[in-house]
N, C-alpha and C positions, 0 to 999 in steps of 0.2 A: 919913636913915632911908629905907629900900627903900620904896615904895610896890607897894601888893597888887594883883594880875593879878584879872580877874574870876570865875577859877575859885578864888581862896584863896590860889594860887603868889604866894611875892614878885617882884614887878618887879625886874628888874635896871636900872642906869641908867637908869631913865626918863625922858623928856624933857620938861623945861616943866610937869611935877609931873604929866603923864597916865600912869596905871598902862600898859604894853606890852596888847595882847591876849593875845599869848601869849611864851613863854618856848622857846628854844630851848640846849639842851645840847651843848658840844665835849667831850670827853672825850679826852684826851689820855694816850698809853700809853708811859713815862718808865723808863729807867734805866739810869743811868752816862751820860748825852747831854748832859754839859757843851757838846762841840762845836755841839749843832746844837739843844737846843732855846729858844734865847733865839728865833733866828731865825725857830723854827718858833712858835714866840708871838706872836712880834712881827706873822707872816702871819697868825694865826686871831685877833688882837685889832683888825687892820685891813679885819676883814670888812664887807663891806658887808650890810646887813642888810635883810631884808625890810619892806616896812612893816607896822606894828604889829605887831612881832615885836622880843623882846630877846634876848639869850644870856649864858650862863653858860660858863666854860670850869673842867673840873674835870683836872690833873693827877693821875695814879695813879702816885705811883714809887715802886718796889720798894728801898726801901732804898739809894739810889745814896749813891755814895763819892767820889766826882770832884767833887763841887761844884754839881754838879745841884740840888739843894735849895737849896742857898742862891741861885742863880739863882733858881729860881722862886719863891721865899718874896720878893724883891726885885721881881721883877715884880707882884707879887701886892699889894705895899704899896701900888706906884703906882696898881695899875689892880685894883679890887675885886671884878670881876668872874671873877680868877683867886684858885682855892683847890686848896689840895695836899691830897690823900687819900691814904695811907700805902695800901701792899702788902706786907704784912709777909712773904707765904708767898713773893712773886720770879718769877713765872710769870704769863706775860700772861693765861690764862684767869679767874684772882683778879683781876687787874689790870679789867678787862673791866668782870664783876660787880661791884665795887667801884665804880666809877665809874655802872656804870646804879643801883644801889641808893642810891646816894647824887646821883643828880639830880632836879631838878622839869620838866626840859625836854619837849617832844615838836614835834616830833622830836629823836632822839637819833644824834649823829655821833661817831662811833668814829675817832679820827686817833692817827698815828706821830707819832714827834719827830725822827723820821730826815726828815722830808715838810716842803717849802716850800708854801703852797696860795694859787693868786691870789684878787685880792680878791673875784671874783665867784663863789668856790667856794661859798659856803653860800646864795648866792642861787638861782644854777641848780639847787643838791642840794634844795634845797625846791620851788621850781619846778618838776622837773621832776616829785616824790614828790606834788604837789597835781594835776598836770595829769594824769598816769595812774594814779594810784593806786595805784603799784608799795609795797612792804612795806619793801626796801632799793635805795636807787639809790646811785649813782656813777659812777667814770670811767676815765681812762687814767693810769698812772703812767708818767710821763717818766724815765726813767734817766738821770742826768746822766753821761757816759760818760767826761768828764774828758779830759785830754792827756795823750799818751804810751803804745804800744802796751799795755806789759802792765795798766795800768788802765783799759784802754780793753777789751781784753781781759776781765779781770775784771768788769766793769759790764756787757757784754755777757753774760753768764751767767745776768742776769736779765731781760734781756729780749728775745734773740733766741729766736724761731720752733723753730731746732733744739734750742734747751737749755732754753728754758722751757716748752714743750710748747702745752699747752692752757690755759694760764693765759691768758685772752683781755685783762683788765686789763693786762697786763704786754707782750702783744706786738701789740695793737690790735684796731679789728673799725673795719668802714667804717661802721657807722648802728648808731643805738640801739637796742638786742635784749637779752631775757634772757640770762643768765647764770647759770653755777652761783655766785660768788660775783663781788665788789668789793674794792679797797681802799679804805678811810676811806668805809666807809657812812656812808649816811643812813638810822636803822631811824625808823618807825611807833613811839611807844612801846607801842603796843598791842599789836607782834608779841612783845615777851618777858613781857607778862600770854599772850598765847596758846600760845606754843610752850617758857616758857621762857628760861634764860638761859645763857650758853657752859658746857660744859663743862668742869669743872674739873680734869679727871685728865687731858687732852688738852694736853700739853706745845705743840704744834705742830697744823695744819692745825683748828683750833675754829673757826675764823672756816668753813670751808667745810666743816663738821658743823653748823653750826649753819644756815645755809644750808640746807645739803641737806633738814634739817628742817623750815625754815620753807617750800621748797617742797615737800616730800612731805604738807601739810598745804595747799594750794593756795597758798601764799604767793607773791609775784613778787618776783625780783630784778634791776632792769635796768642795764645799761650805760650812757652816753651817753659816747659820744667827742668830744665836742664840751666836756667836762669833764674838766680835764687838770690834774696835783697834780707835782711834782719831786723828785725821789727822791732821794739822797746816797749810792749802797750803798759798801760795804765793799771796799777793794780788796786788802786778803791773802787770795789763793789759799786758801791751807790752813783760814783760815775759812769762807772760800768752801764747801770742799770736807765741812766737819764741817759745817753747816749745811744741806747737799744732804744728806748723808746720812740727816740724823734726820729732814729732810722726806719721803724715801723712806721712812723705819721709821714715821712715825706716820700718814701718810697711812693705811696698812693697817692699825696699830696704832685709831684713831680708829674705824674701821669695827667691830673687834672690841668695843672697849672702849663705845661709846653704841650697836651695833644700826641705825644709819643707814647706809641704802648710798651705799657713797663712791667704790669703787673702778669706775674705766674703763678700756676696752681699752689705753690709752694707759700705764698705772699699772703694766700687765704687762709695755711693751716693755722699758726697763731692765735690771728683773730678768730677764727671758731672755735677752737679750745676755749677761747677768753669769756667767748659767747655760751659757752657749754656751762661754764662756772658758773655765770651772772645769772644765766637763767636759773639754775639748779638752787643759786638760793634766794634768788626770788621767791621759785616756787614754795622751798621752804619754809620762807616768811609768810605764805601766806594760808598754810598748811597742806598744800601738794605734795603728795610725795611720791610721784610717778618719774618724773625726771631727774628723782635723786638715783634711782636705777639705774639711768643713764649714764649721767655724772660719775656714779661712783667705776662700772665698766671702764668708763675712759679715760678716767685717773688712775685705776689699778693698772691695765694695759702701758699708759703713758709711766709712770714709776719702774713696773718692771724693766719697760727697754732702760730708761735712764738708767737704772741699777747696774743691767748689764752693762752697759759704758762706763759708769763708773767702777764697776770692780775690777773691769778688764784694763782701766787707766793704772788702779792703784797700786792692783798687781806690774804691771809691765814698768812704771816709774817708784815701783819699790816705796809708794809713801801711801800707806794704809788709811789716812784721815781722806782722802781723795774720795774715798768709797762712802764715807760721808757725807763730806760740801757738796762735791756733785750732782747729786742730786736734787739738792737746793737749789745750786747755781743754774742749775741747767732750765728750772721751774720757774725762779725767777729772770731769765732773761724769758724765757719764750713768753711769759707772763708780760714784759714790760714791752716786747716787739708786740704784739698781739693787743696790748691796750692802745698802744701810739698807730696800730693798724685801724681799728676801729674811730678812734678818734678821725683819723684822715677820711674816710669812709663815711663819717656823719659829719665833716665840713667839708664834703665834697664841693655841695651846691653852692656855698659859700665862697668857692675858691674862684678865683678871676684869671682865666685863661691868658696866656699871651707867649710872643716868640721870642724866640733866644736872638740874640745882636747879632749882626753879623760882620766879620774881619773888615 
């Protein structure tokens, strides 16, 4: 029998028959991750925990087909503390909701299944949410970069400088400072009684709409890089490259559709390259060739920097092929954010406004 927390919540595991003070929530966001999330359980059920603090861990999976369920439905016998919550609708924003509506915890941690997290991750993420007060903390995601250039290549995609732009979780910061967003927060449960819960029509980019909102409402979201989680990403290219694109179209798309301002200087470079292109052979098609002048300036400029990122990779990771993918890769991602920019940009008008649910 659970024993009861002093606010009414049930204890989880409690030790030596004393209720927890409080109750802490994992939320875990699941589907089709046979590969990776026994593993990723296995790290967030080996947490170390605060004192007088328990935790709950809630999977949320959309309906997976790989064996995923029955994975979890087996960890879940052993260890009580894990429960599977169904996504019927398959879109992490449901996914989200689902899992905060259905926990007792506060603080509440939003974790991937693609994600390893050492044992001291949910101690520091309290820790640091108690010591300043921040609304959501977190930290650095590690790209596991793997052997062998073109997956070294492709994992680089998420988290170098040139190709992930301004995502500061993804390509570092030296000391702990706000941010527009985190991976695998830690929220305040109080902040989705005040601002709110993800937006549900936001395929993509809710995690940093919702953000946006908690800090347009004074809310804080901090960094600490001294907090560091391991990533697994995806090494086929051409997903690669479908997955940059709809983050380019809903970044914009996000903006139009909840009324929060999303978009930064940075959001525009892309798509004007893209625009730099289409023009330049337009004009060509049509025998202009005044703006192939242009085009070509901003392609030689653009290749050079990539150049140097790539040889300065290939040398420093000792694999010389670097020096060539890279600068593919780097061309075709900013390529395929910059179309999926545009695209969002020309269904702007199209897009049907409305707000996020609330708690």
């Amino acid at each position: 029998m659970q024993d009861a927390a002093p606010d009414g919540r049930p204890g989880i595991n409690a030790r030596d028959g004393v209720a927890p003070a409080r109750l802490i929530t994992c939320i875990v966001l699941c589907r089709n991750e046979a590969r990776h999330i026994a593993r990723c359980l296995e790290s967030i059920l080996a947490f170390e925990l605060p004192r007088g603090y328990a935790m709950e861990c809630i999977v949320v999976d959309g309906r997976s087909d790989d064996g995923s369920r029955a994975i979890i439905a087996g960890i879940g016998a052993v260890d009580s503390r894990v429960r599977l919550v169904d996504n019927p609708e398959r879109v992490t924003p449901f996914a989200m909701n689902a899992g905060i509506c259905a926990s007792q915890g506060d603080p509440i941690l939003i974790l991937g299944a693609h994600t390893g997290y050492p044992r001291d991750y949910l101690t520091r993420c309290v820790g640091l949410s108690a010591a300043t007060g921040a609304d959501n903390v977190g930290g650095l995601l590690d790209t596991a970069i793997g052997t062998g250039a073109w997956r070294a290549a492709c994992a680089m995609m998420m988290s170098h400088v040139f190709a992930a732009g301004g995502s500061a979780y993804r390509t570092s910061v030296a000391s702990c400072r706000e941010v527009e967003t985190v991976f695998g927060g830690c929220y305040r449960r109080g902040v989705f009684e005040r601002v709110g819960l993800f937006h549900p029509r936001l395929l993509r980019a809710q995690d940093r709409e919702f953000n946006a909102r908690l800090r347009s409402v004074g809310g804080r979201v901090l960094l600490d890089p001294s907090i560091r989680v391991s990533h697994h990403p995806r090494t086929d290219l051409w997903r690669h490259l479908l997955v940059t694109m709809r983050g380019g179209f809903w970044v914009v798309a996000a903006q139009r559709i909840s009324g929060t301002r999303l978009l930064k200087w940075r959001n525009f470079v892309p798509s004007a390259f893209v625009a730099l292109l289409i023009g330049a052979l337009g004009a060509l098609a049509i025998g202009v060739t005044g703006p192939l002048w242009v085009a070509s300036l901003g392609l030689s400029a653009y290749f050079v920097i990539a150049l140097y990122f790539s040889v300065h990779e290939g040398i420093q990771r000792r694999q010389p092929a670097l020096t060539v993918l890279l600068p593919a890769f780097f061309f075709l991602t900013h390529v395929s954010y910059g179309l999926g920019s545009l695209a969002g940009f020309f269904g702007w008008w199209f897009m049907r406004p409305s707000r996020a649910p609330r708690l």
